[in-house]
Each structure stands twice: as C-alpha cells, then as structure tokens.
C-alpha distance (Angstrom), angle and dihedral (degrees) to the residues before:
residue distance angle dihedral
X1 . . .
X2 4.00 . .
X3 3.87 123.0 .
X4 4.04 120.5 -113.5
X5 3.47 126.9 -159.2
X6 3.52 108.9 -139.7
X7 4.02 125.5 -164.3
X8 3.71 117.6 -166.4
X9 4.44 114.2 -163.8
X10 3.66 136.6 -175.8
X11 3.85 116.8 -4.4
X12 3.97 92.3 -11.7
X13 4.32 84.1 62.7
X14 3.89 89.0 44.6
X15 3.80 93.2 54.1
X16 3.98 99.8 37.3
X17 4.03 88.7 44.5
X18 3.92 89.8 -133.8
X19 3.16 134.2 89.2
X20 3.96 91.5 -158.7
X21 4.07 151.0 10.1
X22 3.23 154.1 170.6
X23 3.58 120.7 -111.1
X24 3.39 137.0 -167.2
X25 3.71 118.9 -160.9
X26 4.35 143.3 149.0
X27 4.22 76.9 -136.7
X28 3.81 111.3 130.2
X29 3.57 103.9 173.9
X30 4.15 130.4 40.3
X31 3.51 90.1 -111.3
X32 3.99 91.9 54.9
X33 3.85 84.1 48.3
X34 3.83 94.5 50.8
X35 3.64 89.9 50.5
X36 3.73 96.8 48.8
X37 4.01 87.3 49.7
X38 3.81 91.4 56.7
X39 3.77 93.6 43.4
X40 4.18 77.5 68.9
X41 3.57 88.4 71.0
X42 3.78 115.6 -146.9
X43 3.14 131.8 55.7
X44 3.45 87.2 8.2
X45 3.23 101.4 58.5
X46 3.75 101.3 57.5
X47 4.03 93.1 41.0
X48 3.03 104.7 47.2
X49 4.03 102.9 36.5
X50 3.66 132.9 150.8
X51 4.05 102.9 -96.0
X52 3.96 93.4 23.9
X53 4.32 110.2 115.1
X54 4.03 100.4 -114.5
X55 3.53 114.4 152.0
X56 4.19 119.9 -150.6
X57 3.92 134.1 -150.3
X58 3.59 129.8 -172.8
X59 3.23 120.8 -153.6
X60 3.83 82.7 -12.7
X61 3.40 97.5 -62.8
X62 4.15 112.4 111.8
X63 3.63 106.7 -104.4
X64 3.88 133.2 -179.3
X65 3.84 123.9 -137.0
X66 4.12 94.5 -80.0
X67 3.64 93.2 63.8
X68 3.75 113.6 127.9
X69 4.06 115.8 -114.9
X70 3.79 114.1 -140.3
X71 3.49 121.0 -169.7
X72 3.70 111.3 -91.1
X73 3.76 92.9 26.2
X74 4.08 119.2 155.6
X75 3.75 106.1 -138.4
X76 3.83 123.3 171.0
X77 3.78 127.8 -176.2
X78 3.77 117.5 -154.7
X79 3.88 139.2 159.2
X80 4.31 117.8 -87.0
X81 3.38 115.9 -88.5
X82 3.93 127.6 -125.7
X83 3.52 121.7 -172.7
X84 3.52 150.7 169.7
C-alpha cells in the first residue's frame, strides 16, 4: 500500500468539496487510481467518469492513464483548459 497525494481543480474541486487528500491505495497506474476513486461512489463517480474530459498530472507533469504511481506521487485531476 503506498500513499498518493491527490489534488482535485476547477469543477472536479467544486464537486469533491476538497481541493486535496491523501490517499492510500495498492494502485500503480492512473487508471488503477481512477478506478479505485469511482469504486467510492459519489461524487466520484459522476466527476470523474469513464467518457467525461478530466485531464491528469503526476508529479505535475500531464500524464495519461498508463502512467506509473509511485508512492508519494502528487496527482491532480482537473477539467481541459481552453484559452486565448
């Protein structure tokens, strides 16, 4: 079991109702992590759902769901970003 810290921005913080946690988990990709999240049921479940647009970083660095988890890992989960 290692210990994540997970950050949560935009709409994904205003749902959740943090804007951070610690988590511990056996996950040891993002896409292990994303499914133990859901398994939490709500709000989880509805923000961070399979099909919905959330972009991950680990260890602020913009990672896609086979990024490896190492213990002690930041990884935040926020909207996309437009700009202009």
């Amino acid at each position: 079991m290692k210990t994540l810290q997970l950050r949560y921005f935009a709409s994904i913080r205003e749902a959740i109702g943090s804007g951070s946690e610690a988590f511990a988990t056996e996950a040891g990709t993002v896409a292990e992590l994303r499914e133990a999240l859901l398994a939490r049921g709500e709000p989880y479940a509805s923000c961070l759902a399979r099909g919905r647009a959330v972009r991950t970083a680990v260890n602020q660095v913009l990672s896609d769901d086979s990024a490896v988890l190492e213990a002690g890992a930041e990884v935040a989960f926020f909207p996309p970003v437009t700009g202009g």
